[in-house]
C-alpha positions as CSV (number, residue, x, y, z in Angstrom):
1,X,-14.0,-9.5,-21.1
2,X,-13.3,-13.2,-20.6
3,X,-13.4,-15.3,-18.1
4,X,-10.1,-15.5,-17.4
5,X,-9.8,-11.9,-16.9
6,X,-12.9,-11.5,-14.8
7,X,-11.4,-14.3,-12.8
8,X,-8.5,-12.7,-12.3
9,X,-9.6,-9.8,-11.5
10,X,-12.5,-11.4,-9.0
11,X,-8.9,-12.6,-7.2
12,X,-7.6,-9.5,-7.2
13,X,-10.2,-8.0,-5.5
14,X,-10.4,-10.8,-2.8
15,X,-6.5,-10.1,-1.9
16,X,-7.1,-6.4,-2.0
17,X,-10.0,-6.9,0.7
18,X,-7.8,-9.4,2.5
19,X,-5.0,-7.4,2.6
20,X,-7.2,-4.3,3.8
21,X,-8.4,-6.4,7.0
22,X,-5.3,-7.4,7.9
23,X,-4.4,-3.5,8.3
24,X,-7.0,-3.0,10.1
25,X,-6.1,-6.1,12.4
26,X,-2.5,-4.6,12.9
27,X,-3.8,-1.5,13.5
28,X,-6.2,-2.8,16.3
29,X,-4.1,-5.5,17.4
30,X,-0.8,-3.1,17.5
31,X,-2.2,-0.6,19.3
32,X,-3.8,-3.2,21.9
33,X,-0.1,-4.7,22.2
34,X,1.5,-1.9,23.2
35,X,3.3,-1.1,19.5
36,X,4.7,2.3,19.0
37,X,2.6,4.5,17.0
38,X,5.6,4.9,14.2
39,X,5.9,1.4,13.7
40,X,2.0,1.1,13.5
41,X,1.9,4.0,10.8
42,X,5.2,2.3,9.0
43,X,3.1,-0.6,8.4
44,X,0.2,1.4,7.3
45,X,1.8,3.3,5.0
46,X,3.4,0.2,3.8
47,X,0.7,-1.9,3.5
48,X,-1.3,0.8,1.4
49,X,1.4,1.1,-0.9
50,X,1.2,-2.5,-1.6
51,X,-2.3,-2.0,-2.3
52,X,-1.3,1.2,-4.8
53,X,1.0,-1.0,-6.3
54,X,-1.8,-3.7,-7.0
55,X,-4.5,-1.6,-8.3
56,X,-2.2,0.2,-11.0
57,X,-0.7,-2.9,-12.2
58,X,-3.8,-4.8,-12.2
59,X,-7.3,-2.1,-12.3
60,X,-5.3,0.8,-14.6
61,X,-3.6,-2.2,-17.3
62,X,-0.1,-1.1,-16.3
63,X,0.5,-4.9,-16.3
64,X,0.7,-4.9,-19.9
65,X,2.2,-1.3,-20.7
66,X,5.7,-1.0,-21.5
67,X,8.6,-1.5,-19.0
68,X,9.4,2.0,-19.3
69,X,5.7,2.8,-17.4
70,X,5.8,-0.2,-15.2
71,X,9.6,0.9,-13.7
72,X,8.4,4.8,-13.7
73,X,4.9,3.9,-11.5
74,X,6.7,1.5,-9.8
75,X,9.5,5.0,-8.8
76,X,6.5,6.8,-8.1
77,X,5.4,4.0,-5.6
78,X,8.5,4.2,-4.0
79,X,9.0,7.8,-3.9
80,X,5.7,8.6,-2.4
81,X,6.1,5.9,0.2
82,X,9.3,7.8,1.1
83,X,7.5,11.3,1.4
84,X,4.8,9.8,3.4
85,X,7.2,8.0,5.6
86,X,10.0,11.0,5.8
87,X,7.1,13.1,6.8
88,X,6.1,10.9,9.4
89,X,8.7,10.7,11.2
90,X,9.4,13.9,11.0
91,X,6.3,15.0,12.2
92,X,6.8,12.5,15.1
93,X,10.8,14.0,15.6
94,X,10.1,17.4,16.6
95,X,7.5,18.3,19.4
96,X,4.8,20.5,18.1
97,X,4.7,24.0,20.3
């Protein structure tokens, strides 16, 4: 590998490790503050799929595929985050008995 690579990849890294501690900020913070739970979990969920997003274009070499399997992991992205989030608040909609 050279440099360039490892260098970007080294940078990578450091935003996917930044980006984890500020989730864990919002997550301590928000709950501190008073946020609702849903909107604490919406930015979970949102954040992490930023981080999915990051670590197949970057870590799996999607980045350099072809735009047909950049758009489709980039639907699958989107999709899940919609399943996660659907279920969410759907889970959060109706009382458990």
């Amino acid at each position: 590998m050279n440099s360039g690579a490892e260098k970007r990849l080294m940078l990578v890294w450091l935003a996917l490790s930044a980006i984890t501690l500020a989730q864990l900020g919002i997550g301590s913070v928000g709950a501190q503050a008073g946020l609702a739970p849903a909107a604490i979990a919406a930015s979970a969920i949102g954040i992490a799929l930023i981080k999915v997003r990051i670590i197949i274009r970057e870590f799996m070499e999607v980045r350099h595929a072809p735009v047909l399997l950049c758009r489709l992991t980039d639907l699958w992205v989107v999709l899940t985050g919609v399943m996660l989030l659907g279920g969410h608040l759907a889970g959060t909609a109706f009382p458990k008995r």
